[in-house]
C-alpha positions in Angstrom: 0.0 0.0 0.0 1.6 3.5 -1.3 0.7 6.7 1.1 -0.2 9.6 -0.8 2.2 12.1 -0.8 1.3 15.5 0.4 0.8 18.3 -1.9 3.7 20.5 -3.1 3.6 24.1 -2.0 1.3 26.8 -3.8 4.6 29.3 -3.1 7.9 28.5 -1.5 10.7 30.8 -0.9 13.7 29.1 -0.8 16.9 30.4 0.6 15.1 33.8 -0.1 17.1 36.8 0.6 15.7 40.6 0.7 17.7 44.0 0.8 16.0 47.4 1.2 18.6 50.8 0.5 21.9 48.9 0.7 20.0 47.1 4.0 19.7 43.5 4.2 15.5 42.8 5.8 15.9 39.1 5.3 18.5 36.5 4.8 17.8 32.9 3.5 14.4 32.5 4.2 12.6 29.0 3.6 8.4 29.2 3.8 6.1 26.4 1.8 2.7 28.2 1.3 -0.1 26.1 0.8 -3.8 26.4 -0.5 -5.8 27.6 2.9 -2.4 29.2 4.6 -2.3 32.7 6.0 1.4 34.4 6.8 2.3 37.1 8.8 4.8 39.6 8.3 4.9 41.4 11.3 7.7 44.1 12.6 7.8 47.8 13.5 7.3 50.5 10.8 10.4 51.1 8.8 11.4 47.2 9.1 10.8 46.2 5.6 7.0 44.6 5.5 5.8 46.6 2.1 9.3 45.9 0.6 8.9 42.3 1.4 5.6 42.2 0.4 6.3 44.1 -3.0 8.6 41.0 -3.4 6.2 38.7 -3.1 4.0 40.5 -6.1 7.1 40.5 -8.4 7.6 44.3 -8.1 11.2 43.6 -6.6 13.6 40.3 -7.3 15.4 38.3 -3.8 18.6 39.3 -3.8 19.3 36.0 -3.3 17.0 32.5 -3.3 13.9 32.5 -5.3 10.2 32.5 -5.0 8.1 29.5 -6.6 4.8 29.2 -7.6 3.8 26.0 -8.3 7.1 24.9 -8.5 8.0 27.6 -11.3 10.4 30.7 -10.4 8.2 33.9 -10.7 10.9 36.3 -12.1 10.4 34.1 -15.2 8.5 36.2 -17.6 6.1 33.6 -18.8 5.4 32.2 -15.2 5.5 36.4 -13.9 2.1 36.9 -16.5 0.4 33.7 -15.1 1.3 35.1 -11.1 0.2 38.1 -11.1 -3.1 37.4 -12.6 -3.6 35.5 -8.7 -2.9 38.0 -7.1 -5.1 40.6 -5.1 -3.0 43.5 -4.0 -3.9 46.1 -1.0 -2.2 48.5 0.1 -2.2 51.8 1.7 -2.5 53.3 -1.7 -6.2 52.9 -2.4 -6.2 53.6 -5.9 -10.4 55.1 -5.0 -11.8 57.5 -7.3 -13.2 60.2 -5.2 -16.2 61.4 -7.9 -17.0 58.0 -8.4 -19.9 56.3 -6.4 -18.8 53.0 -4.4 -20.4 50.9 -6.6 -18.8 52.3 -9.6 -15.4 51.6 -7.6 -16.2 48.6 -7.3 -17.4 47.5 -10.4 -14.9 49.0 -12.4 -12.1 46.5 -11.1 -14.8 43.6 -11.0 -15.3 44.8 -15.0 -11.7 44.8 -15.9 -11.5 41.2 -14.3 -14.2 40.3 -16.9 -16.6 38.8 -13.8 -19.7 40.6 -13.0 -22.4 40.0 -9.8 -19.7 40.3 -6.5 -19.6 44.3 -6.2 -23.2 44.7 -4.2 -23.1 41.5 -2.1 -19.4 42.6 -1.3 -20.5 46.3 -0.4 -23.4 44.7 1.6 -21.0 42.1 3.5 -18.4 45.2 4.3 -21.2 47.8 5.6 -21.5 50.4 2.8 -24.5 49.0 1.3 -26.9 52.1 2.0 -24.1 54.3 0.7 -23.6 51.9 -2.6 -24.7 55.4 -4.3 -22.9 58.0 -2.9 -19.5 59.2 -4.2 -16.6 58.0 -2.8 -15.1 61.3 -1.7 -17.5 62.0 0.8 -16.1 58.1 2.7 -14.2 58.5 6.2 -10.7 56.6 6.6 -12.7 53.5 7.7 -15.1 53.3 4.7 -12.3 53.7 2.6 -10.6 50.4 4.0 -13.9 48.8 3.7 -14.2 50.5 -0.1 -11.0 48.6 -0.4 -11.8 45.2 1.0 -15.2 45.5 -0.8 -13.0 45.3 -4.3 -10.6 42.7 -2.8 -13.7 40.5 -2.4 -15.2 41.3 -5.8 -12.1 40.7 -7.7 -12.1 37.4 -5.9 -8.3 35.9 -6.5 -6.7 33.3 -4.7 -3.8 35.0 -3.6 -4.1 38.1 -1.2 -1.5 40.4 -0.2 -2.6 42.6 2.1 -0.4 45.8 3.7 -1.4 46.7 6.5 -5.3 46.0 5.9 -6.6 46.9 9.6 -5.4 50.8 9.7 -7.8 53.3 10.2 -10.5 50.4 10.5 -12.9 50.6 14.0 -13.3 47.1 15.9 -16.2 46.1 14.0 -14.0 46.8 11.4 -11.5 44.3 11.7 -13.5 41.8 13.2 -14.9 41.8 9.4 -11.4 41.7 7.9 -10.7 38.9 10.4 -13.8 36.6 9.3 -13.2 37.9 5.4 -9.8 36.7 6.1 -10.7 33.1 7.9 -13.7 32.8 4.7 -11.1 32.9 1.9 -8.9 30.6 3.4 -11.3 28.6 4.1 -12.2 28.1 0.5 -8.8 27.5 -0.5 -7.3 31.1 -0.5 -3.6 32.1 0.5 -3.5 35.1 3.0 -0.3 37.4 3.5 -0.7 40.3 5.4 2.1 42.9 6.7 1.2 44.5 9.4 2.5 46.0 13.0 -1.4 45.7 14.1 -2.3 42.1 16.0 -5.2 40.6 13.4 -6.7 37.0 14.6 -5.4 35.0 12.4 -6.1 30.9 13.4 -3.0 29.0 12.9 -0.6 31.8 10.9 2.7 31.4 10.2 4.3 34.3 11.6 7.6 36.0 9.9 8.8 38.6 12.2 10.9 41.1 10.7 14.0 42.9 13.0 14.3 47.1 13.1 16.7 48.3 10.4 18.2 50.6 12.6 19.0 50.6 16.4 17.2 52.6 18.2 19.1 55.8 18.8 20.5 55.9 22.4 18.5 58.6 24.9 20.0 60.2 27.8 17.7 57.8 30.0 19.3 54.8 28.3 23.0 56.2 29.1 22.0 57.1 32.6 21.1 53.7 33.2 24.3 52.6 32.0 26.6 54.8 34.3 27.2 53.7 38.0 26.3 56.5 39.9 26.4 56.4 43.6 
């Protein structure tokens, strides 16, 4: 009797290195990703999260290692065009047209996907349903990030990278993102988020990234270090 083997990896990085301004954020890395995984990249602002994440879309090359997707390298041209068509992409850019209505943001992306149906039900699901109408410009911070999460859900791709995806949200807020979040994974979705804001995420992998820079020494901190009797 032969056991069945377990499924390769949607992504792996292997031996995945990252540099930021001459900086080195991560050195030989090793993550399998599969279908239904969430990862974490969590550090303090100014640690490299966005960088690593831009990475992870193909904006940037490793400096070393490389990043497969379904066992293919993604800096590969052919393999890139296939990526990046499963990828959703948030970040703190929201890309919103202020003199469009919410719907219209909405659908627009949902149009240029060639799908059609998701932009109500996903402005209903993230709490701007009785403002579907109005235009965008008149949204607080928070109904922005919902705006944004509302297209993320409408697109509908398997791959989500999320930067930062909780800021400026209230608590009911994130507890959406959080079960959005849990939804698409459990339907299969990958989930990685950068962020410096604890999200519930059950069973993550976590990837925390070190400062850049010391902290810069106060005269509390050489106080401390001087024996004064």
């Amino acid at each position: 009797m032969s056991l069945r083997k377990p499924p390769p990896p949607r992504l792996l990085l292997d031996q995945v290195s990252c540099m930021r301004n001459a900086q080195q954020i991560l050195r030989n890395v090793n993550v399998s990703i599969h279908d239904g995984s969430a990862l974490v990249l969590s550090g303090s602002n100014g640690s490299g999260k966005t960088t690593f994440l831009r990475m992870l879309a193909g904006f940037s090359r490793p400096s070393a290692g490389r990043i497969l997707w379904n066992g293919h390298d993604i800096t590969e041209s052919g393999v890139f065009h296939q990526y990046k068509l499963q990828l959703n992409w948030l970040s703190l850019k929201d890309a919103i047209k202020e003199n469009f209505t919410i719907i219209d943001n909405v659908q627009w992306f949902e149009l240029l996907e060639g799908k059609h149906g998701k932009s109500m039900p996903a402005i209903e699901l993230m709490g701007l349903g009785r403002l579907a109408k109005e235009k965008a410009k008149m949204l607080s911070m928070g109904q922005r990030k919902r705006l944004q999460l509302a297209r993320l859900l409408a697109i509908d791709r398997p791959i989500w990278l999320l930067d930062e995806p909780s800021v400026a949200l209230d608590d009911d807020g994130v507890k959406l993102l959080e079960y959005i979040i849990a939804e698409h994974r459990r339907k299969g979705g990958i989930v990685i988020v950068a962020t410096h804001i604890p999200i519930d995420i059950e069973d993550s992998m976590i990837l925390r990234l070190p400062p850049r820079f010391p902290r810069r020494i106060t005269l509390v901190d050489m106080l401390d270090r001087c024996d004064i009797s």
